[in-house]
C-alpha positions in Angstrom: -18.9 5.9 -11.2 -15.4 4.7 -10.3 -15.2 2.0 -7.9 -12.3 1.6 -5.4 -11.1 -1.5 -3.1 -9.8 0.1 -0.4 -9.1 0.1 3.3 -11.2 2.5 5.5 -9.9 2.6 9.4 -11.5 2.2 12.4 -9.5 1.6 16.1 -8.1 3.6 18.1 -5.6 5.6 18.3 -2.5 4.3 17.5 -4.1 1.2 17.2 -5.1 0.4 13.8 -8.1 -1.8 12.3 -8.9 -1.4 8.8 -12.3 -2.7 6.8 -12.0 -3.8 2.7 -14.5 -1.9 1.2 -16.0 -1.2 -1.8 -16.8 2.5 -2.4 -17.0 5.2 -5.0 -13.9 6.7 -5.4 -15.0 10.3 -4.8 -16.2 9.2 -0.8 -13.7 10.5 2.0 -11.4 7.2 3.1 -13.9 6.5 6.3 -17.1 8.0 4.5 -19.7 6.2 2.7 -18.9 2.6 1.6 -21.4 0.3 -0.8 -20.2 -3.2 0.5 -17.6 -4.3 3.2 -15.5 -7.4 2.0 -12.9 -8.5 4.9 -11.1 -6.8 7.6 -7.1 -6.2 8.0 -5.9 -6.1 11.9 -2.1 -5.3 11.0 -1.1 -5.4 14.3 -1.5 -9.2 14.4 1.4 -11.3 13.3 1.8 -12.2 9.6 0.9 -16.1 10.2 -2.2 -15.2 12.1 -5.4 -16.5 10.0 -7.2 -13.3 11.8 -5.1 -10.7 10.4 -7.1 -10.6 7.0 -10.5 -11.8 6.6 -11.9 -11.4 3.3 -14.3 -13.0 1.1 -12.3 -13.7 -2.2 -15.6 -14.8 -4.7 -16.8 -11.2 -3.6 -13.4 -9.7 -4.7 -13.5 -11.4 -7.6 -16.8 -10.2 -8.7 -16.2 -6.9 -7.6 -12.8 -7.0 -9.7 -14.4 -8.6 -12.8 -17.4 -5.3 -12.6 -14.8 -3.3 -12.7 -13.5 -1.9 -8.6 -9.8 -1.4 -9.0 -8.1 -1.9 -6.1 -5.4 0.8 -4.6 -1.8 -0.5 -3.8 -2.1 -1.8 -0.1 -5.3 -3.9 -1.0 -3.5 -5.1 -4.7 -0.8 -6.2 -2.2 -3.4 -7.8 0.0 -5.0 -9.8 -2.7 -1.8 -10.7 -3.9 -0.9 -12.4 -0.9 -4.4 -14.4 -0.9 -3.7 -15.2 -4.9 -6.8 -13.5 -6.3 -5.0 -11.3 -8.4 -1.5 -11.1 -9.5 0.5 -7.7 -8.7 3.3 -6.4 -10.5 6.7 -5.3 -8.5 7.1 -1.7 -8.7 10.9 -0.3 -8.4 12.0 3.2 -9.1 15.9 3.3 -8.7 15.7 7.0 -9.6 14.7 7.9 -6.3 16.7 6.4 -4.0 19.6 8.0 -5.9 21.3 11.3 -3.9 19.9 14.1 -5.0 22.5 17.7 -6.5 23.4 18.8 -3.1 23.6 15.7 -1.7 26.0 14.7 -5.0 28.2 18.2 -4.5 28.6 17.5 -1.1 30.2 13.8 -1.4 32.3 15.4 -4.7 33.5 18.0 -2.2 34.4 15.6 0.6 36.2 13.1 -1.8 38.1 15.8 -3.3 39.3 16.8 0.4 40.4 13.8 1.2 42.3 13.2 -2.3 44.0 16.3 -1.6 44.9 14.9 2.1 46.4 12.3 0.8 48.7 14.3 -1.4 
């Protein structure tokens, strides 16, 4: 059984509240959890003490058994200093892509030739 940390929703619409949870991988995202660990409210602001609760020797244990947390709660722990998370960059994708690359090739070649 794979164990995720992960963030399951709850609030309404357009007004997001999210529960740390720790839950078999293969559950839907708001299904059937084993243990809830902290809340996120993001719609509180950043220096607000209430905008993540979580109980870190819990995350710890659950980390050390072997949950692996998914990218917005690695960021989350991050921020608390229970684990340490690695940047991530991909400058591959924020590159144009071939039509994009034709198109500005095309326009710079117009404008040469205006100059001429």
């Amino acid at each position: 059984m794979s164990l995720k940390i992960r963030l399951s929703r709850g609030g309404a619409k357009k007004r997001p509240f999210y529960r740390i949870v720790i839950a078999d991988s293969r559950m839907p995202r708001d299904g059937r959890f084993i243990e809830k660990i902290g809340t996120f409210d993001p719609l509180k602001p950043k220096d607000d003490a209430a905008r993540l609760v979580l109980d870190v020797e819990q995350a710890k244990a659950w980390i050390a058994k072997g949950a692996q947390p998914t990218d917005r709660v690695a960021r989350l722990l991050d921020t608390l200093g229970v684990m340490k998370r690695e940047a991530r960059s991909n400058p591959e994708k924020s590159k144009p892509k071939k039509k994009a690359q034709e198109r500005a090739a095309a326009a710079a070649a117009a404008a040469e030739a205006a100059d001429e």
